[in-house]
LOPAPA-495426 format. One line per 3 residues: their letters; for each residue x, y, z of N, C-alpha, C. Coordinates in Angstrom, 1 decimal. Layout:
BEGIN
a	X/Y/Z/X/Y/Z/X/Y/Z; ...
//
This chain:
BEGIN
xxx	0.8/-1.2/0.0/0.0/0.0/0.0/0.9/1.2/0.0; 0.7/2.2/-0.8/1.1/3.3/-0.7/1.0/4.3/1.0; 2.4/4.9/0.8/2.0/5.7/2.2/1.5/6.8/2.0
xxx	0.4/7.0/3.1/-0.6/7.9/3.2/0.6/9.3/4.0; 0.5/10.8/3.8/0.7/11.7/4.9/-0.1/12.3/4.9; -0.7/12.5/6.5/-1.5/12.3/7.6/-1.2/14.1/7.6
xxx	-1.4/15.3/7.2/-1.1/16.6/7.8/-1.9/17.5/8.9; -1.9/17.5/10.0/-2.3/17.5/11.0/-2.3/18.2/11.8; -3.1/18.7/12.5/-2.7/19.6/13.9/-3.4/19.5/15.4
xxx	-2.8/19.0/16.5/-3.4/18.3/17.3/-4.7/18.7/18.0; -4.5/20.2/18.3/-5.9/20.9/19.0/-7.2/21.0/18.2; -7.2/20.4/17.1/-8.1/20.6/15.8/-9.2/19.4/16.0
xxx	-9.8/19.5/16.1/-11.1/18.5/16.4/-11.5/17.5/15.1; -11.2/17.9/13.9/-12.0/17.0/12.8/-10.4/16.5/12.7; -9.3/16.9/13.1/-7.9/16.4/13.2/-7.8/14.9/14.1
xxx	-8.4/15.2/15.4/-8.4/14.2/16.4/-9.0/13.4/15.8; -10.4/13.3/15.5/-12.0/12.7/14.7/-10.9/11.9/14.2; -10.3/12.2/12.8/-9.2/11.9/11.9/-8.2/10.4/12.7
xxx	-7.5/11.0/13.4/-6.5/10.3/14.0/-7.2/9.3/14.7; -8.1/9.3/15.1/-8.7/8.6/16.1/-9.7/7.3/15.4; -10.0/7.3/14.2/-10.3/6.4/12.4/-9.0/5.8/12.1
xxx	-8.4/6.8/12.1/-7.0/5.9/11.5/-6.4/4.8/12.1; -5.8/5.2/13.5/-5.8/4.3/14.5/-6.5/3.3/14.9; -8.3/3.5/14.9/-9.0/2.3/15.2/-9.3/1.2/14.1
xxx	-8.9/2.0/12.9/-8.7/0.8/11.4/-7.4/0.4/10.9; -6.7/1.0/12.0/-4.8/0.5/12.0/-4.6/1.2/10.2; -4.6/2.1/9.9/-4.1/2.6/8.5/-3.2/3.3/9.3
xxx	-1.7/3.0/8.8/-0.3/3.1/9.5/-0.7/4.8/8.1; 0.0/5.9/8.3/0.5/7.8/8.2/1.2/8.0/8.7; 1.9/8.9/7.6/3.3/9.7/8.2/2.6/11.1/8.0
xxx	2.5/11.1/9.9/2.0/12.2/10.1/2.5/13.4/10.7; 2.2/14.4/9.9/3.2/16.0/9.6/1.9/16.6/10.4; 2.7/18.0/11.8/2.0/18.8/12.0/2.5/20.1/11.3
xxx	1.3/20.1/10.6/0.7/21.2/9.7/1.6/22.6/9.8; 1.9/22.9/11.1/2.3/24.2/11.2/3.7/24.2/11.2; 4.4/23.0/12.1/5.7/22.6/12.0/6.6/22.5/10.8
xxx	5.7/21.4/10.2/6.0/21.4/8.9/5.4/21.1/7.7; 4.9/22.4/7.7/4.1/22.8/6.6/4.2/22.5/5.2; 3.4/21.8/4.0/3.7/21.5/3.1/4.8/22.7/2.1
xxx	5.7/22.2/1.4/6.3/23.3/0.6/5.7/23.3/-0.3; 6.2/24.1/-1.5/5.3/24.7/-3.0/4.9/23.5/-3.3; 6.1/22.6/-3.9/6.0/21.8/-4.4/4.6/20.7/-4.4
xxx	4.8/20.5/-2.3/3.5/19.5/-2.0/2.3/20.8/-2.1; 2.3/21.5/-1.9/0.6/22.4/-2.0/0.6/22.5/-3.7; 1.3/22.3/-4.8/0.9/22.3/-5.9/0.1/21.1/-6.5
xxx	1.0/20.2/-6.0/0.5/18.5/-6.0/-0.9/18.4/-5.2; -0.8/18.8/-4.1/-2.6/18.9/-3.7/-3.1/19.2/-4.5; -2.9/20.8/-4.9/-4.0/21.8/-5.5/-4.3/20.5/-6.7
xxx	-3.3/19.8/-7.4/-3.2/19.4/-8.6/-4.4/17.9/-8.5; -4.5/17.4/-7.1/-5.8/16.0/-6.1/-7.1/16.8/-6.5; -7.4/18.4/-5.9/-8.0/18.9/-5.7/-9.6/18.5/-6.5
xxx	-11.0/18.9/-6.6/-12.1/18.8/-7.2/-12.1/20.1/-7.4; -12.1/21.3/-6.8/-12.5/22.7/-6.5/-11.0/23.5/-5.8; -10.0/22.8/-6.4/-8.8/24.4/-6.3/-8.9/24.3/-4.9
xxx	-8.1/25.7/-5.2/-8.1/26.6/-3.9/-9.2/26.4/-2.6; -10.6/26.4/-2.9/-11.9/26.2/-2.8/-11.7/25.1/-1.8; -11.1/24.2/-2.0/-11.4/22.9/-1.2/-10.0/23.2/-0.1
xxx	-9.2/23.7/-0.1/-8.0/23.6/0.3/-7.5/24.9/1.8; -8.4/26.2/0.9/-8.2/27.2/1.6/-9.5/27.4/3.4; -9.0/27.6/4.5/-9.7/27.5/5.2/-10.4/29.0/5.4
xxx	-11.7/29.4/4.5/-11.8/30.3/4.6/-13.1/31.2/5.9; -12.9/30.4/6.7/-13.6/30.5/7.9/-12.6/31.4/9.1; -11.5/30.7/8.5/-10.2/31.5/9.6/-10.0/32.6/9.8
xxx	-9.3/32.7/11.4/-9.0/34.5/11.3/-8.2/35.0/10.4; -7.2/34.1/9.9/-5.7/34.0/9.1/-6.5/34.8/7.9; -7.6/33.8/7.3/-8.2/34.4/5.8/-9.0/35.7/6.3
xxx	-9.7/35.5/7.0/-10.4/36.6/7.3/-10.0/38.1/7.4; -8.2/38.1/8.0/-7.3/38.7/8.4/-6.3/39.0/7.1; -6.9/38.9/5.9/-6.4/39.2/4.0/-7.0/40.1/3.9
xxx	-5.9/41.2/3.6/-6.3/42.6/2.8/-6.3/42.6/1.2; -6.7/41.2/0.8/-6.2/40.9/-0.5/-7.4/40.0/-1.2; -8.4/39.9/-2.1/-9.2/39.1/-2.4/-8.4/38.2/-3.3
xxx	-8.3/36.9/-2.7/-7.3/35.5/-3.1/-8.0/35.1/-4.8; -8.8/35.5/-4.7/-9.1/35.4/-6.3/-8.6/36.0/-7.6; -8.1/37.2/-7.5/-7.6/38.1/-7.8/-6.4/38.2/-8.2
xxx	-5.6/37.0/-7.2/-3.6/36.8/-6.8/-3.5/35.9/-7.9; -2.2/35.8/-8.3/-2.2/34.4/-9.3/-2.0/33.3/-8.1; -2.0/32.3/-8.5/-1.9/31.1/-8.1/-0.6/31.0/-7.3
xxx	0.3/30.9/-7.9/1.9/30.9/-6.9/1.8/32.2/-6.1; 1.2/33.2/-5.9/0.8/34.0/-4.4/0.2/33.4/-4.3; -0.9/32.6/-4.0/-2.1/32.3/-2.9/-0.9/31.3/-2.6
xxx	-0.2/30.3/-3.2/0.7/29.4/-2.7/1.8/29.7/-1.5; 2.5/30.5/-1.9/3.2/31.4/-1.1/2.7/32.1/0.2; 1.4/32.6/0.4/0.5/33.0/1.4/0.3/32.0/2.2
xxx	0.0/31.2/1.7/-0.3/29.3/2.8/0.9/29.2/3.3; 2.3/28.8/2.6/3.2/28.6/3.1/3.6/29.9/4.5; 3.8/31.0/4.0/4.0/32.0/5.5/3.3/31.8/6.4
xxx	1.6/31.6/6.1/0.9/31.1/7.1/-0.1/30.2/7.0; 0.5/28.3/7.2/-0.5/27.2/7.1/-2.1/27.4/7.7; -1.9/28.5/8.9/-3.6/28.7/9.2/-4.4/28.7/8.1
xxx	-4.0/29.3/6.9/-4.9/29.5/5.6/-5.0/27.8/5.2; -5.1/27.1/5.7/-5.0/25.4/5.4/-6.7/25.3/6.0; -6.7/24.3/5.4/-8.3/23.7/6.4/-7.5/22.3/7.0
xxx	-8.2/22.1/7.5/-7.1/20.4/8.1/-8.4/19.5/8.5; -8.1/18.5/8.6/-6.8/18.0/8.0/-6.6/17.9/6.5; -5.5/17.3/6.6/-5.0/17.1/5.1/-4.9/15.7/4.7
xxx	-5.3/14.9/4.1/-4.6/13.3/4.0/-4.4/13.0/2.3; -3.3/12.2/2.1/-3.0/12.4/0.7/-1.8/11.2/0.8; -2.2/10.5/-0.3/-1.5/9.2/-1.0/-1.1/9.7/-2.2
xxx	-0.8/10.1/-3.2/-0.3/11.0/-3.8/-1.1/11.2/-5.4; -2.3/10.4/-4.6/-3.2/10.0/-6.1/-4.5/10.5/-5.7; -4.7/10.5/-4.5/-6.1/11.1/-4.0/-5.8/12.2/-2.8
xxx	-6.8/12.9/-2.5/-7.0/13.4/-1.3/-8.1/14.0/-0.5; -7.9/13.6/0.8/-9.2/13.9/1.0/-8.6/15.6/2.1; -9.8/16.0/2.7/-9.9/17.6/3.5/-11.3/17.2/4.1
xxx	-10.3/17.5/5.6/-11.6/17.3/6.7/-11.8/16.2/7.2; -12.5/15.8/8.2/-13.3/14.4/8.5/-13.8/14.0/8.0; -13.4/13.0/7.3/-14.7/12.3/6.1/-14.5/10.7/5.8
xxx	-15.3/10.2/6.7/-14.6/8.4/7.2/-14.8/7.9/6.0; -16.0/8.1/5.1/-15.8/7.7/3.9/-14.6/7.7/2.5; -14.3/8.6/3.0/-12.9/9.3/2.2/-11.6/8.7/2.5
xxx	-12.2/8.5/3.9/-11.0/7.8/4.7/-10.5/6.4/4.1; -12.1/5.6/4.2/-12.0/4.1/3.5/-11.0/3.8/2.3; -12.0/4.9/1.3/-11.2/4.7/0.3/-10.1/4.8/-0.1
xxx	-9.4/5.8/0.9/-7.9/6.2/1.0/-7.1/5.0/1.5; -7.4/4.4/2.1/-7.1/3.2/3.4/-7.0/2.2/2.1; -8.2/2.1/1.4/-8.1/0.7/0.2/-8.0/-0.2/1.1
xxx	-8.5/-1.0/2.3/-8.8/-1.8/3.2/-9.3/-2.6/3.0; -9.6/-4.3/2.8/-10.6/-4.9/2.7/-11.5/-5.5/3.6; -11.1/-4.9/5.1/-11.7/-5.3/6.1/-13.0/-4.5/6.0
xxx	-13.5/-5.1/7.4/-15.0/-4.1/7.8/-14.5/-3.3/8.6; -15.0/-1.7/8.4/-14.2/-0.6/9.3/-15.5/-0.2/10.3; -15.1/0.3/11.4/-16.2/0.7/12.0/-16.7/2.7/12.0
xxx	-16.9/2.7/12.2/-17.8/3.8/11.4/-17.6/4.6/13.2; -16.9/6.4/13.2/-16.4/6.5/14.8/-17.5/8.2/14.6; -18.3/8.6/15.2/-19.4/10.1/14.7/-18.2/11.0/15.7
//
C-alpha cells in the first residue's frame, strides 16, 4: 500500500476525529504537523493538482488567518495564494490526508475508507 501523509494539527477537532479512524482501522500515516511542517510549493501544488475545487477545497476560509487578508485571493495568481499558505499554514483547512493519487480535507470516514483501500469491515467512529 502506498503511504498515506497524515497533515495534521493536534488541537483541531476534525484532526483528532481523523486520527482517532486511523488508528481504530490500523491505516499506518506519516503524520506531519501542519504548522511545523508545513507543506512546501512543491506538495501544496501537488494537492491543488488531487484537488475537485482548487483553492476552494484547500483554503480555510472560515479562519481568522483568511479573514485577516487585505487581499481578495481570487484576484492573486496562483503561486501567491501558494506562497500566502506557506508563510501562514492557518490558511489550510485540516486535515490534510494524501497518498499521492487522492485526497481527501476534513473528517470524512468515507474518504478515509477509500484512502485506506482496506478490505476489512471498518467501524464507522461520529
Amino acid at each position: 500500500m502506498t503511504q498515506i501523509t497524515f497533515f495534521t494539527y493536534p488541537s483541531c477537532t476534525s484532526c483528532r476525529k481523523t486520527k482517532k479512524w486511523l488508528k481504530e482501522n490500523e491505516v499506518n500515516v506519516s503524520e506531519r504537523h501542519i504548522f511545523r511542517e508545513t507543506p512546501d510549493y512543491d506538495e501544496l501544488m501537488n494537492l491543488l493538482s488531487l484537488t475537485t475545487d482548487g483553492l476552494d477545497e484547500l483554503l480555510a476560509t472560515r479562519s481568522q488567518s483568511f479573514k485577516a487578508l487585505n487581499q481578495d485571493v481570487e484576484d492573486l495568481p496562483l503561486s501567491e495564494v501558494v506562497k500566502m499558505i506557506i508563510e501562514d499554514p492557518k490558511l489550510l483547512k485540516r486535515p490534510i490526508l494524501t497518498d499521492g493519487k487522492s485526497l481527501i480535507v476534513g473528517y470524512n470516514p468515507e474518504g478515509l475508507r477509500s484512502l485506506a483501500n482496506k478490505k476489512q469491515s471498518y467501524k464507522l467512529s461520529s
